[in-house]
C-alpha positions in Angstrom: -79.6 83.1 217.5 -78.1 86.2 218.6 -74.5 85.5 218.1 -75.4 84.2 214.8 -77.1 86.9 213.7 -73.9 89.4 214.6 -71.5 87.1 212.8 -73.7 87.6 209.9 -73.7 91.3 210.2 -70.4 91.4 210.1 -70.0 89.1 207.2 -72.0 91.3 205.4 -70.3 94.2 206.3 -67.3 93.0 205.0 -68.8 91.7 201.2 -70.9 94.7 200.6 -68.3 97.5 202.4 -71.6 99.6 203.8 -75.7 98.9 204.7 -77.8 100.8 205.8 -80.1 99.8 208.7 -83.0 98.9 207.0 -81.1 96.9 204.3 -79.6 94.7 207.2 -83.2 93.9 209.0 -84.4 93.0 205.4 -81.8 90.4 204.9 -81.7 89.2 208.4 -85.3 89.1 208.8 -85.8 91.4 212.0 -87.0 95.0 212.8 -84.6 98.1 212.4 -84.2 98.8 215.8 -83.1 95.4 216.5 -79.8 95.9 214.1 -79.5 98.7 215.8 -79.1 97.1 219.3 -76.5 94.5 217.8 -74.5 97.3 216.4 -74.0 98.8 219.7 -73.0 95.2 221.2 -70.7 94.6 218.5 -68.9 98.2 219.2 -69.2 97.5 222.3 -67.3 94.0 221.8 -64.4 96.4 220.0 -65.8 95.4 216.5 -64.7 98.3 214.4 -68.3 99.1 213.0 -69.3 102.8 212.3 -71.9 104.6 210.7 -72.0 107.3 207.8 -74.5 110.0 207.9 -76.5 110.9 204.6 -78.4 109.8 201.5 -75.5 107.5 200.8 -74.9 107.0 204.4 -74.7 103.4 206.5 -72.7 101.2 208.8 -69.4 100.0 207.5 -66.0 98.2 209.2 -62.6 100.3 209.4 -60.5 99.1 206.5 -58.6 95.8 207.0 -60.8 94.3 209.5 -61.7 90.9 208.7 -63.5 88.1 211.2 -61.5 84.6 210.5 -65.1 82.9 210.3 -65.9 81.1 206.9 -66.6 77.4 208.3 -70.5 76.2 208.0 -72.2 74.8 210.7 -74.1 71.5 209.9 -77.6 73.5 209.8 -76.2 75.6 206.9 -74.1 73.0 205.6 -77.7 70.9 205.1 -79.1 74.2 203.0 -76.4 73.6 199.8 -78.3 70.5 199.3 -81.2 72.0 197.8 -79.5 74.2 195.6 -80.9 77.6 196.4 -84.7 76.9 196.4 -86.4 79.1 198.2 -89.3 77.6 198.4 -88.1 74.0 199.9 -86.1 76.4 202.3 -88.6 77.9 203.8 -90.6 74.7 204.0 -87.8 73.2 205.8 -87.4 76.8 208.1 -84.3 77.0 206.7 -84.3 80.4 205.1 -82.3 81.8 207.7 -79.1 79.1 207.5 -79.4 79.4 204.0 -78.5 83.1 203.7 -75.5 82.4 206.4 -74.2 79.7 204.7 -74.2 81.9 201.2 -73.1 85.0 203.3 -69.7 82.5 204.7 -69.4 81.2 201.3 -69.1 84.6 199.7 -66.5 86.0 202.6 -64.6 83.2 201.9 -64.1 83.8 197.8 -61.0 85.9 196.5 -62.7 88.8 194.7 -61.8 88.0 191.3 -64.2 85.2 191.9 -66.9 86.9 194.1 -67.2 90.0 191.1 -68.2 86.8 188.2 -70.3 85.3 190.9 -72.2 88.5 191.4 -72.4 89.1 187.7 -73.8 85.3 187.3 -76.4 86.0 190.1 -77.7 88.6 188.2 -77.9 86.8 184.8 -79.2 83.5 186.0 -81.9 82.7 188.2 -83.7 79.1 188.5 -87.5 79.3 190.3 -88.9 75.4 190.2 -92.2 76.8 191.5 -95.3 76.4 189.9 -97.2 78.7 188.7 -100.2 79.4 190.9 -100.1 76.0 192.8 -97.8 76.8 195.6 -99.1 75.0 198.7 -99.5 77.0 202.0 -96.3 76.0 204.4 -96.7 73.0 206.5 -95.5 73.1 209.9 -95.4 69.7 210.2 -93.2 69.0 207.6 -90.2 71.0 210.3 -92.0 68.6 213.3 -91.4 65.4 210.9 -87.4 66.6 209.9 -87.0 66.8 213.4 -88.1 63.3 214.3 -86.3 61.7 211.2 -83.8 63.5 212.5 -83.6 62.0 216.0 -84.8 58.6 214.6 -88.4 59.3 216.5 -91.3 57.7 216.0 -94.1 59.1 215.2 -98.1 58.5 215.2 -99.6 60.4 212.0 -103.1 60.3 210.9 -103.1 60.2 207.0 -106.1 61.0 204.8 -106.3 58.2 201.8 -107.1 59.3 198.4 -110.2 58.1 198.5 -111.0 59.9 201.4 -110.9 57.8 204.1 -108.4 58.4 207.3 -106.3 55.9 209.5 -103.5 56.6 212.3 -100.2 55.2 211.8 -97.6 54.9 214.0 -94.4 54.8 211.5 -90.3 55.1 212.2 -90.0 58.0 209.7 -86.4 57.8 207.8 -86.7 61.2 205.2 -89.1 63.6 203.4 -88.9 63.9 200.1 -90.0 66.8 197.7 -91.6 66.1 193.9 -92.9 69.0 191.9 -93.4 71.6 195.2 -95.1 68.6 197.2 -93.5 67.0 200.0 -93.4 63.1 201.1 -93.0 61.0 204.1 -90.6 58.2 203.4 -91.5 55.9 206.9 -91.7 52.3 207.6 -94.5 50.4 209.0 -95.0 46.5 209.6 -91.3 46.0 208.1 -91.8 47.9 204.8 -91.0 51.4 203.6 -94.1 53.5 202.8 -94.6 57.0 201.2 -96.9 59.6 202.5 -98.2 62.4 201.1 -97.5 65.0 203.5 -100.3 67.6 203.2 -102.3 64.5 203.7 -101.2 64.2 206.8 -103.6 65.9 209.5 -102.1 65.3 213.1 -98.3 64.5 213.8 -97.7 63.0 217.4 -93.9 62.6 217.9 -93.3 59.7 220.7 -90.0 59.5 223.1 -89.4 56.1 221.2 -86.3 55.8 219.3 -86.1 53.2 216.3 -82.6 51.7 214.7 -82.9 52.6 211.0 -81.7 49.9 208.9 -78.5 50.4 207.5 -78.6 49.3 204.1 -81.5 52.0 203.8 -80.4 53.8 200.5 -83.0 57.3 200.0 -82.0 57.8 196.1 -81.8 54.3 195.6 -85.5 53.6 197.2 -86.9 56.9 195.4 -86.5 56.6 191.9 -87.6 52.5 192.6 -90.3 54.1 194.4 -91.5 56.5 191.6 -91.2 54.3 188.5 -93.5 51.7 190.4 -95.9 54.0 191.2 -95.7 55.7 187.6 -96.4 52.0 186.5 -99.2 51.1 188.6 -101.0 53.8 187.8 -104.2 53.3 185.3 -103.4 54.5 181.9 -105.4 54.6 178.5 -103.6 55.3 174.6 -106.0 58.3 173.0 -104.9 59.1 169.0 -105.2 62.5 168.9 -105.1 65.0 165.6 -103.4 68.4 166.1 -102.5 71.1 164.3 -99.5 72.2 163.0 -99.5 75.7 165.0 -100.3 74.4 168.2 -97.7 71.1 168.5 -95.2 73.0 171.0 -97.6 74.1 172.9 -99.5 71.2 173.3 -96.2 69.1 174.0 -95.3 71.4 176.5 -98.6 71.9 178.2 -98.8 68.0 178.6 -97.5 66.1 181.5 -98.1 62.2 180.3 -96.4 60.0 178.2 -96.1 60.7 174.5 -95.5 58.4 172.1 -93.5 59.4 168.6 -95.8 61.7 166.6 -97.1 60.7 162.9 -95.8 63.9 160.1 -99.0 64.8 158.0 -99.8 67.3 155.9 -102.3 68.8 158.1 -100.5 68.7 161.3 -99.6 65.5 163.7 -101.0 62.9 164.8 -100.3 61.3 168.0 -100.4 58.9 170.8 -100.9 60.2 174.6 -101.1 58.1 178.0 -103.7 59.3 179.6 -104.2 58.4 183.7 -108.2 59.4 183.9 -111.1 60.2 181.1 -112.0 63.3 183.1 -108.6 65.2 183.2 -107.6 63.9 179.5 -111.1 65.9 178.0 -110.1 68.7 180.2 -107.0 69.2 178.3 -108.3 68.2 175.0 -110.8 71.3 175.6 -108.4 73.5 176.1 -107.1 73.5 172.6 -110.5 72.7 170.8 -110.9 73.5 167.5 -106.6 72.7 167.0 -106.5 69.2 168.4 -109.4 66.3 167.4 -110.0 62.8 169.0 -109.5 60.0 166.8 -109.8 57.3 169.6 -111.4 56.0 172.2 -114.9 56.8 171.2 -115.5 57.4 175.0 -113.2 60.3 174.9 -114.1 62.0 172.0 -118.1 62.0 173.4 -116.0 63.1 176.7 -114.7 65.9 174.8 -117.9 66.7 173.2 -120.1 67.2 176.4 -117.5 69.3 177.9 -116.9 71.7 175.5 -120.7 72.1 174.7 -121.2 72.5 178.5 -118.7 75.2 178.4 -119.7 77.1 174.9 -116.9 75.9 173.0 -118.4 73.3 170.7 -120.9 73.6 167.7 -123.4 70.8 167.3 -123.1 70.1 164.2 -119.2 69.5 164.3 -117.7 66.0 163.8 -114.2 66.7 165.7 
């Protein structure tokens, strides 16, 4: 880790002329006085590095020296996968390879093309995190990547959705991440399986190897994967009235299926494909008095208790 971490210095050196101290632990993730240490080995190795005194002071490399070192190791190589998402990085632990592999990437630009990537950078920016729901890191998630990775299996004990827990001994081929939460893609008894992976309370890896089968295709498997489950899942059609000031943001508050809204003059009316009663009054609530229930009759009395339990609903109303 320590060579690494003094390539990397010196990349950086080289893109952004002079850092101070400080700015190098933040992007390298250590203390102060450890950057200080590797700048002393890497003067001591005869890398031109010096410092500048004063407000605007640092360390920077003598003009002209350059470190022939742009190729990406595998680990780093992996990171460009996932497009910069700092979240599934440092889920993965990969925060690290990630900033090398950008940090080999820039040295290796002409600077005509590093200047419009550094005006991009700051003009675009792409978080895919949700708000509020980020899940705590999982270290097993790392501890799983690293038996796919070796083709070890593995004994897991996963909790059920109902509740109830069994231990599985699986060959575990990939992890897979949907809307910031991460899968197990394994197979047991001769057929693939998906596992939630915060589900997933105790991970034993074993010494056992398993042959992976080689028409195994990940994308291929996935999307099969999510439309079935999509499709199994239990859905109900509720016709619902809404208002003409509150269509956007009703559409793009709502996750299920929406069929082609009706034009009227007081607003839209519309189909949605609702998975549970409970959740579909929830939401319904949450734009009472714009949106009103035409059908199921068991949603709209949903609807009714819920927003009288809250405060929301007058008695007398017929919505």
């Amino acid at each position: 880790m320590r060579a690494d971490r003094l390539v990397r210095i010196i990349l950086l050196l080289q893109t952004q002329k002079r850092l101070t101290a400080r700015e190098l632990a933040e992007r390298l993730e250590v203390s102060p006085r450890t950057i200080l240490r590797d700048i002393d080995r890497l003067s001591g190795a005869g890398v031109p590095v010096y410092a500048e005194r004063g407000a605007l002071g640092g360390f920077s490399l003598l003009n002209g020296y350059r470190l022939d070192l742009s190729g990406l190791r595998t680990s780093e190589l992996s990171t460009l996968l996932l497009g910069g998402r700092e979240n599934l990085l440092r889920d993965l632990g990969w925060v690290q390879d990630a900033a090398a592999a950008q940090d080999k990437l820039r040295y290796a630009l002409p600077p005509e093309q590093l200047s419009q990537v550094d005006l991009l950078s700051q003009r675009l920016l792409i978080d895919d995190s949700q708000w509020f729901e980020r899940l705590p890191h999982d270290p097993g998630i790392t501890q799983l990547f690293a038996a796919i990775w070796q083709s070890h299996r593995v004994t897991i004990v996963h909790t059920r959705s109902d509740g109830t827990s069994g231990e599985r001994n699986v060959a575990p081929y990939a992890i897979a991440s949907k809307a910031g939460v991460w899968y197990l893609v394994a197979e047991r008894d001769n057929l693939m399986r998906v596992y939630r992976i915060d589900r997933i309370t105790d991970v034993t890896v074993s010494l056992e190897h398993f042959e992976r089968t080689p028409a195994f295709d990940l994308p291929h498997f996935w999307w099969d994967w999510v439309r079935a489950f999509e499709a199994s899942r239990p859905r109900f059609a509720a016709q619902l009235q809404l208002a003409s000031g509150i269509y956007r943001d009703f559409l793009h508050a709502t996750p299920w299926a929406v069929d082609e809204p009706t034009v009227q003059d007081s607003g839209y009316r519309l189909i949605i494909w609702f998975e549970q009663l409970e959740s579909a009054a929830r939401h319904i609530v949450s734009f009472i008095p714009d949106v009103r229930v035409i059908e199921p009759q068991g949603l709209k009395h949903a609807v009714r208790l819920l927003a009288h339990r809250i405060g929301v609903w007058d008695r007398n109303s017929d919505r």
